[in-house]
TINUTOR-904224 format. One line per field, with one value per atom (N, C-alpha, C): atom name; x, y, z. Coordinates in Angstrom, 3 decimals, padded with zeros to 6 digits. Each point is the difference from the previous one (the first is absolute). Layout:
N
atom <- c(CA, ...)
east <- c(X, ...)
north <- c(Y, ...)
up <- c(Z, ...)
END
This chain:
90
atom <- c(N, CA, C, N, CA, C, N, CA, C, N, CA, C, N, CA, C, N, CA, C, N, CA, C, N, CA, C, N, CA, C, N, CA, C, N, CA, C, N, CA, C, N, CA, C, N, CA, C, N, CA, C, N, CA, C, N, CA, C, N, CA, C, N, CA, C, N, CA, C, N, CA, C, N, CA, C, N, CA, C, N, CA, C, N, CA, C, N, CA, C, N, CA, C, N, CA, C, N, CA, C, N, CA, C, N, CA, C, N, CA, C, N, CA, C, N, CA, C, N, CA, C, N, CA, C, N, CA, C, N, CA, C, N, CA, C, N, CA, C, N, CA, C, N, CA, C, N, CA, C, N, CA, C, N, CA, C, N, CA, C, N, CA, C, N, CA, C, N, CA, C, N, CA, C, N, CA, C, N, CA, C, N, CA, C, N, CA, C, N, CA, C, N, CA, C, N, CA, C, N, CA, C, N, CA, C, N, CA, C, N, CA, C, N, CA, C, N, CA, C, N, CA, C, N, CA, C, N, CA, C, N, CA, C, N, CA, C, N, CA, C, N, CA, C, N, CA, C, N, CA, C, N, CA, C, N, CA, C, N, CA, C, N, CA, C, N, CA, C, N, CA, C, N, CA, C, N, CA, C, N, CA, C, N, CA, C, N, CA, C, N, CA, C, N, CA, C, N, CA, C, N, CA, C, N, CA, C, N, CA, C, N, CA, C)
east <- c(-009.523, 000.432, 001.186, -000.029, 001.125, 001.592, 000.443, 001.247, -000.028, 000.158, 000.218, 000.748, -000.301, 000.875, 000.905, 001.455, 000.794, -000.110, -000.272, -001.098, -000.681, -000.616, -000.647, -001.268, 000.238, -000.538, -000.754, 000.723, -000.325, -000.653, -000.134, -000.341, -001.754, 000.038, -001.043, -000.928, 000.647, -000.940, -000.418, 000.527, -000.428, -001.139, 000.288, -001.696, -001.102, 000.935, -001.212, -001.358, 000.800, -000.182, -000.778, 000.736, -000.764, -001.157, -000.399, -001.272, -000.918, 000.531, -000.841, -000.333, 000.145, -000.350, 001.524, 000.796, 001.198, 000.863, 000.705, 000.615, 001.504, 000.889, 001.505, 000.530, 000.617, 000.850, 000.857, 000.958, 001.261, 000.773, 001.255, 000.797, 001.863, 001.213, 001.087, 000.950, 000.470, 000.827, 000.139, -000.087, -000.245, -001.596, -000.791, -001.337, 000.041, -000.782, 000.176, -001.499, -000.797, -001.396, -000.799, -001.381, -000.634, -001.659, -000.534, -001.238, -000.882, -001.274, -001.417, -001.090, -000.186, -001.630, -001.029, -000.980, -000.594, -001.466, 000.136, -000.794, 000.493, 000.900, 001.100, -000.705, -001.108, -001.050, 000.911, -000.671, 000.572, -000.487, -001.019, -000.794, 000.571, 001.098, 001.078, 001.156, 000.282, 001.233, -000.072, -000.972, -000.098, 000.927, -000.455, 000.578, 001.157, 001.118, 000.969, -000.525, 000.018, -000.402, 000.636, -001.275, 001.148, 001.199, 000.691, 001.250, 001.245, 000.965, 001.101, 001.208, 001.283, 001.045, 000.299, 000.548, 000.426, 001.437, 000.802, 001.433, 000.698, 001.076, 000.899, 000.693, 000.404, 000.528, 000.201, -001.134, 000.048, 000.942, -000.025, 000.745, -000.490, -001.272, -001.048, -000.677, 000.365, -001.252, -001.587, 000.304, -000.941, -001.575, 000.995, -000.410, -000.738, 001.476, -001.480, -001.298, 000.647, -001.736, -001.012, 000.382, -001.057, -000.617, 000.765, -000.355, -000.879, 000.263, -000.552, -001.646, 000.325, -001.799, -000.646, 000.499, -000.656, -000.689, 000.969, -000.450, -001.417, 000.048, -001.093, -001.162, 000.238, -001.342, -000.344, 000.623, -000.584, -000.447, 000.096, -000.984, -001.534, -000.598, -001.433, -001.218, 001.012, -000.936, 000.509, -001.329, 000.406, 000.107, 000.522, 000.467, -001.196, -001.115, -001.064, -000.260, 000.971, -000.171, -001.373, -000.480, -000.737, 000.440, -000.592, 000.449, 000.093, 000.888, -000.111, -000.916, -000.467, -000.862, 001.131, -000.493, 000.740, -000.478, 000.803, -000.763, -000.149, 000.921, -000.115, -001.490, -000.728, -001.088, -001.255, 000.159, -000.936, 000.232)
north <- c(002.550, 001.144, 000.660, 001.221, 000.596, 000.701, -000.109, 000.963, 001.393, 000.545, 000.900, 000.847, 001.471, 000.445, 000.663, 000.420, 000.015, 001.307, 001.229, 001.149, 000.442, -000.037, 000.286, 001.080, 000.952, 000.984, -000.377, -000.569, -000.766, -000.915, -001.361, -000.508, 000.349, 001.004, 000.747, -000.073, 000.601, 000.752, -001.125, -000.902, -001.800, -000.012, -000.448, -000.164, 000.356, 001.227, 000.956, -000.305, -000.108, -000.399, -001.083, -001.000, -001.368, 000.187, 000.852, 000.307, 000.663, 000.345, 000.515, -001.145, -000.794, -001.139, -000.244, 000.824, -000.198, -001.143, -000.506, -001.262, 000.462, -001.062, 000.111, -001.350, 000.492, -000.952, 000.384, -001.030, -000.059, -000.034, 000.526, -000.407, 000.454, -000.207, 000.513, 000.991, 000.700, 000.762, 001.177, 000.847, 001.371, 000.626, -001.135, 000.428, -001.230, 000.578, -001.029, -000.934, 000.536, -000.546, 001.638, -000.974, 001.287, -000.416, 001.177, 000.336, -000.056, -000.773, -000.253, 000.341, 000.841, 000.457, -001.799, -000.069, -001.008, -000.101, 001.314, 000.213, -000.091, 000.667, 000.199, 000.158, 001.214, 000.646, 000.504, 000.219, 001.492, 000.911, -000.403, 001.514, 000.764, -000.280, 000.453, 000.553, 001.175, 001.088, -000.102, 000.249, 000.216, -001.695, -000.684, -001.426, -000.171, 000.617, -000.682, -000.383, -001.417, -000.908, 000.348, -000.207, 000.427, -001.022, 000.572, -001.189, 000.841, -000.512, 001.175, -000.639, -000.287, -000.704, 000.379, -001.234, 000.552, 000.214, 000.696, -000.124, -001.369, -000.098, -000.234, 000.971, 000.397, 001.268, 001.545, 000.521, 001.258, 001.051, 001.328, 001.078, 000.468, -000.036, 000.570, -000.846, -000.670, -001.260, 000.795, 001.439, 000.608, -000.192, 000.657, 000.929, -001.132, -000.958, -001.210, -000.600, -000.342, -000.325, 000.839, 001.435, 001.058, -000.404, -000.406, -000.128, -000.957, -001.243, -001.642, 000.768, 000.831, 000.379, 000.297, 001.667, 000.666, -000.974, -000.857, -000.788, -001.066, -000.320, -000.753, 001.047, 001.100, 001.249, 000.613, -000.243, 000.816, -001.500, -000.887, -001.440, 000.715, 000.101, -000.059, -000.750, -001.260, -000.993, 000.212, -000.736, -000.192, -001.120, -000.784, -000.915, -001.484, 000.372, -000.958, -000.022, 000.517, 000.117, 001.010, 001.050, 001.062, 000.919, 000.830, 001.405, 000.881, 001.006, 000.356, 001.489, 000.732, 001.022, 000.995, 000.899, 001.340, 000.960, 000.540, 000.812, 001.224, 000.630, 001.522, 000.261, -000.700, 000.141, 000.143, -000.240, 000.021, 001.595)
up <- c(-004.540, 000.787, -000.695, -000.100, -000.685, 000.753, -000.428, 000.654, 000.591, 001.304, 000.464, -001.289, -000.132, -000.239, 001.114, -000.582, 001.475, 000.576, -000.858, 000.743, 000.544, 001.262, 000.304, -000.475, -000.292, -001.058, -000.996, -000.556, -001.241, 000.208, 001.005, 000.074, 000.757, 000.824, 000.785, -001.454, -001.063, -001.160, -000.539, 000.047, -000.989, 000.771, 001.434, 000.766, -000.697, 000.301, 000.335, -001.983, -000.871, -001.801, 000.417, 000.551, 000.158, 000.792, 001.127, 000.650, -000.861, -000.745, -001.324, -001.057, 000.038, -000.973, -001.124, 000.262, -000.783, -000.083, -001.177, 000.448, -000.767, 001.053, -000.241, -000.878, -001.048, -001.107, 000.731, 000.081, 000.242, -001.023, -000.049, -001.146, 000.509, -000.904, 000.685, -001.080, 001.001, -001.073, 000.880, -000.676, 000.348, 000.230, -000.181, 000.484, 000.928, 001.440, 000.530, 000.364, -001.181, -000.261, -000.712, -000.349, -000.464, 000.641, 000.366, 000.526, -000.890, 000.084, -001.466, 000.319, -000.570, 000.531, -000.113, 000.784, -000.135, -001.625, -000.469, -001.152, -001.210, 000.157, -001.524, -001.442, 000.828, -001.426, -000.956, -001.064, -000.903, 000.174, 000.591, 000.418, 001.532, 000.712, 000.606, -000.385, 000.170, -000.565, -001.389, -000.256, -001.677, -000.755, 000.561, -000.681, 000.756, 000.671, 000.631, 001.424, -000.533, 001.400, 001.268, 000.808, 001.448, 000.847, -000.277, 000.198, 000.366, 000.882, 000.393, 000.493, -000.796, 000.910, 001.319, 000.558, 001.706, -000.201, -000.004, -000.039, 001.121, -000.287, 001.241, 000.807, -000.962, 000.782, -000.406, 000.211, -000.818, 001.055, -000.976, 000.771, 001.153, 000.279, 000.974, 000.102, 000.917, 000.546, 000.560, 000.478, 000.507, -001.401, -000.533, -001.358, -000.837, -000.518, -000.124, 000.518, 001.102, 000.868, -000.563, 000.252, -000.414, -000.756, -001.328, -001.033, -000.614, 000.852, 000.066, 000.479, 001.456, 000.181, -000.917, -000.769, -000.751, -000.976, -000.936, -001.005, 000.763, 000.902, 000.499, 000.085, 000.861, 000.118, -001.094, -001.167, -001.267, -000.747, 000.478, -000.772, -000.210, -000.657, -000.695, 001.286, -000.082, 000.845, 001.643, 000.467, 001.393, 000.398, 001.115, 000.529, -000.318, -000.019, -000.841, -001.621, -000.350, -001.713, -000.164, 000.334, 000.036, -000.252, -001.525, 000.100, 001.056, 000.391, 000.896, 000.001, 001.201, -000.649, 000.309, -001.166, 000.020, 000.686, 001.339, 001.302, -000.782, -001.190, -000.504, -000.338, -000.510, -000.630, 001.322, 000.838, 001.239, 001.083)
END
């Protein structure tokens, strides 16, 4: 079981990664873990694996969270390791 982060916000957005198949490294410092896509293709973001530190304490706790989502909703894959389909084309 891992550590709360002490954000709420932030922590909302971890869930929410991990309901997606995402998993949390822990680590200490100034990151206060980092987020892993469960694929870690190259064939995701043009080779940069999907992966995203969590701060401890950033300037905008808002703004991060945001940010923790976005990086999960622009994953390639979906929560079963499945490409996901692209709705533009339909």
């Amino acid at each position: 079981m891992r550590k709360k982060h002490p954000n709420k916000d932030i922590e909302s957005a971890i869930c929410y990664a991990e309901s997606k198949g995402w998993r949390v490294v822990e680590r200490s410092g100034h990151a206060w873990g980092s987020l892993v896509c469960p694929q870690n293709s190259a064939d995701c973001r043009c080779g940069q694996f999907c992966q995203m530190s969590v701060w401890s304490t950033p300037r905008s706790t808002g703004n991060h969270a945001k940010q923790l989502v976005q990086k999960v909703d622009g994953c390639i894959y979906d929560e079963n390791g499945e490409l996901k389909k692209d709705d533009s084309n339909e």
